[in-house]
PAKOL-726115 format. One record per residue (C-alpha): x, y, z; residue in one letter. Coordinates in steps of 0.5 Angstrom, whole numbers. Example, Ala and Ser with C-alpha at 12.3 -4.5 7.8 and 13.67 -1.06 7.14 Angstrom:
! residues 2
SITE    east   north      up   resn
SITE      25      -9      16      a
SITE      27      -2      14      s
//
This chain:
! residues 231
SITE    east   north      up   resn
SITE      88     230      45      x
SITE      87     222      45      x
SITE      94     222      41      x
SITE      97     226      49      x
SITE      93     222      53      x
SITE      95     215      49      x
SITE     102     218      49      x
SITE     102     220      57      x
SITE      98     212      59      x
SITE     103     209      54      x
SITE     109     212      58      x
SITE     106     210      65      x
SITE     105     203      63      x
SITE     113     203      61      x
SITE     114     207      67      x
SITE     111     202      72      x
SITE     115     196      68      x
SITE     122     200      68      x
SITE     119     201      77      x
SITE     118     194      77      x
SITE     124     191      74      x
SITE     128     195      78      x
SITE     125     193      85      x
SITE     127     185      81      x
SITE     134     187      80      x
SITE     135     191      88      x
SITE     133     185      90      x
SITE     139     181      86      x
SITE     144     186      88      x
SITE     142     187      95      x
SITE     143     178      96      x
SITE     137     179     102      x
SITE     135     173     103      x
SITE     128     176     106      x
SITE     127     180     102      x
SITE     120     178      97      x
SITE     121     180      91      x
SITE     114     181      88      x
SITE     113     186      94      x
SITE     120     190      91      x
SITE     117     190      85      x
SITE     110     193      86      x
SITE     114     198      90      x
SITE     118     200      85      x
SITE     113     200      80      x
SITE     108     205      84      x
SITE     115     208      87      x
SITE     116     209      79      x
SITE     108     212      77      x
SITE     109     216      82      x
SITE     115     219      79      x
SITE     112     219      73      x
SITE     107     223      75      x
SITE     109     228      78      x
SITE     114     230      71      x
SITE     108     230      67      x
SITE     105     235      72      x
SITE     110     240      72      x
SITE     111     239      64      x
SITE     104     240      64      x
SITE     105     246      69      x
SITE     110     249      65      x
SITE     105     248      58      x
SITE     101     253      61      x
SITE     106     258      64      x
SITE     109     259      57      x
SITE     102     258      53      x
SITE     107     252      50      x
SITE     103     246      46      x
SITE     100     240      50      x
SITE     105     237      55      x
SITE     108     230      52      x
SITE     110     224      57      x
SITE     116     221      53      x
SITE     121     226      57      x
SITE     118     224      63      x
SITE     119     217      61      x
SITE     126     219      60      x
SITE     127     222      67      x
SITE     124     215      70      x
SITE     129     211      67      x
SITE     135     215      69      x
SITE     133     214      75      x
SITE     132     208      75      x
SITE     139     207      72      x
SITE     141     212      77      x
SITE     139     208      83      x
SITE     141     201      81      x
SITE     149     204      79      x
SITE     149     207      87      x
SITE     147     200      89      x
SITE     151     197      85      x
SITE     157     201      88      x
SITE     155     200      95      x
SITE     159     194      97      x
SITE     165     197      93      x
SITE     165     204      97      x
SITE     161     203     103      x
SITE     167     200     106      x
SITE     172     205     105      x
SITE     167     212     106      x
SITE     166     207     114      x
SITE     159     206     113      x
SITE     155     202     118      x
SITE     153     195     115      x
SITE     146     195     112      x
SITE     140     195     116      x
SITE     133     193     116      x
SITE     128     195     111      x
SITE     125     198     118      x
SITE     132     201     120      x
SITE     133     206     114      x
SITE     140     210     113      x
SITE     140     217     115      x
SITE     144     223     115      x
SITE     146     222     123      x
SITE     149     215     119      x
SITE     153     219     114      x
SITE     156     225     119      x
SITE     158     219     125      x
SITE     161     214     119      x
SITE     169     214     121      x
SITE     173     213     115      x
SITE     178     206     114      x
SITE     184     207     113      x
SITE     192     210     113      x
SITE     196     216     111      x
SITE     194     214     103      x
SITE     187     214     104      x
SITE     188     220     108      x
SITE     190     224     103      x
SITE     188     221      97      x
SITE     182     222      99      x
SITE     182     228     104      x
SITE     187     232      99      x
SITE     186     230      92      x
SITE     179     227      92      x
SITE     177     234      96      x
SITE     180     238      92      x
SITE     177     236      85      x
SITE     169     240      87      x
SITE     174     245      92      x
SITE     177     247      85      x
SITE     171     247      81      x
SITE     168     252      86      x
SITE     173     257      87      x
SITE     172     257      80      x
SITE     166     259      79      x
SITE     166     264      85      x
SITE     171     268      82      x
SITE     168     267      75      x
SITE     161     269      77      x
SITE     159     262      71      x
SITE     158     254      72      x
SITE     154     250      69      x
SITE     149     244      73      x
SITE     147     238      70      x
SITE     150     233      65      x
SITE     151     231      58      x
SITE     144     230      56      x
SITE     141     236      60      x
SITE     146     242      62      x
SITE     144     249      65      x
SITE     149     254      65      x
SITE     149     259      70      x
SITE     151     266      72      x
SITE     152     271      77      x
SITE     150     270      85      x
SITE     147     263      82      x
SITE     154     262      80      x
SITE     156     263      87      x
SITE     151     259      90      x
SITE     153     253      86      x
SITE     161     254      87      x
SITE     160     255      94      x
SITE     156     249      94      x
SITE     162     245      91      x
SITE     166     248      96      x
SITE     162     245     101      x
SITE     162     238      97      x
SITE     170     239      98      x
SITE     169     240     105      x
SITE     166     234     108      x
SITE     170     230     103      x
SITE     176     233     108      x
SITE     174     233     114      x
SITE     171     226     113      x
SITE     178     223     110      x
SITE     183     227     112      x
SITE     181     230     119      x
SITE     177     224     120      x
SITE     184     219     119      x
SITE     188     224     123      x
SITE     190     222     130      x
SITE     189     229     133      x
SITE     184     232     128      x
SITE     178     226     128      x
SITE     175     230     134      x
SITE     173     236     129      x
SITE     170     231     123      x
SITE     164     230     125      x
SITE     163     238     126      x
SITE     166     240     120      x
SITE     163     235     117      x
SITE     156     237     119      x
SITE     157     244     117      x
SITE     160     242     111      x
SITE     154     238     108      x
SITE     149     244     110      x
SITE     153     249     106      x
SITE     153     244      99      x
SITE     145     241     100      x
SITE     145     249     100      x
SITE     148     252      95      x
SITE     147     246      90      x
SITE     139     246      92      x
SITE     139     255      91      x
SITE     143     254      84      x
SITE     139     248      81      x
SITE     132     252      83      x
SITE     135     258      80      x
SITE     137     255      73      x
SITE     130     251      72      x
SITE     127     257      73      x
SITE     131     261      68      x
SITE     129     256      64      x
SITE     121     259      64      x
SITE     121     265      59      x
SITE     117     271      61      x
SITE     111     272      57      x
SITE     109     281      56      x
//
């Protein structure tokens, strides 16, 4: 037991460093000339204890489910840093992509972005933009989707961790990739088009509840099926 809890106390602390550094380097890719930077990172090391936290909760909870050993905090920690990876790849992309997907400019730390942000966000550009992006871009997840419906098995996750699916959690993760190659048409394409825009942000709307739908059902069903059932 004092091996678990140093292991579990050992992880927070790099969780709340890896939080913390984190809040440091947004402030730097963010240039916010008003932001406090010690308050960014106790932020992001509360942010990241939290978060550790809860991973080793549901590994605990799992433990016992399955009469498994004593959960460990590393996975935990792992997940944390990802995350931390994670967030800080999609600020550093921000100012490359919010421009060209018509996102509003950066608001206040008062002000955050919202969903109603993303559905009324016009995309910017001409005909290559349109379909590249309302064409090509969209039929990439289109074509993933289908392909799972049809063949009733898909896979989630990445290279570090991979779930494959089947049956009508195959279906529900095509028709969420479909929902995904949706919003990317109606967002570029009809958004761009002259006599289409009216309907983008309807099919858009529609577009995205269909994904987080589809996504959430398949991703709770294949981390369910990863707990085995005891006689």
């Amino acid at each position: 037991m004092t091996e678990i809890t140093t292991s579990v106390a050992v992880g927070a602390w790099f969780a709340a460093v890896a939080g913390a550094a984190t809040g440091l380097v947004d402030v730097l890719l963010r240039r916010d000339a008003h932001a406090w930077a010690p308050g960014r990172a106790l932020v992001g090391a509360v942010l990241a204890l939290l978060s550790y936290g809860a991973f080793v909760t549901v590994g605990a909870a799992l433990s016992l489910l399955t009469f498994a050993n004593s959960p460990d905090g590393w996975p935990a920690l792992v997940a944390v840093f990802l995350g931390c990876v994670a967030f800080l790849a999609m600020r550093g992309l921000h100012t490359a992509i919010a421009p060209r997907f018509g996102l509003p400019a950066r608001r206040a730390g008062a002000q955050p972005r919202t969903l109603t942000d993303v559905i009324n966000a016009r995309a910017r550009g001409g005909s290559p933009t349109m379909w590249l992006g309302g064409v090509g871009l969209a039929l990439l997840p289109l074509t993933y989707g289908v392909s799972c419906i049809v063949t009733q098995r898909g896979e989630l996750g990445t290279t570090i961790w991979r779930s494959e699916v089947q049956g009508a959690a195959a279906i529900a993760l095509g028709l969420g990739w479909i929902g995904v190659g949706l919003f990317l048409h109606f967002h570029f394409f009809f958004g761009l088009h002259s006599r289409l825009s009216a309907f983008s942000r309807r099919g858009k709307s529609v577009s995205l509840v269909m994904a987080c739908a589809g996504l959430t059902i398949a991703g709770a069903w294949s981390v369910l099926a990863q707990v085995p059932l005891q006689p």
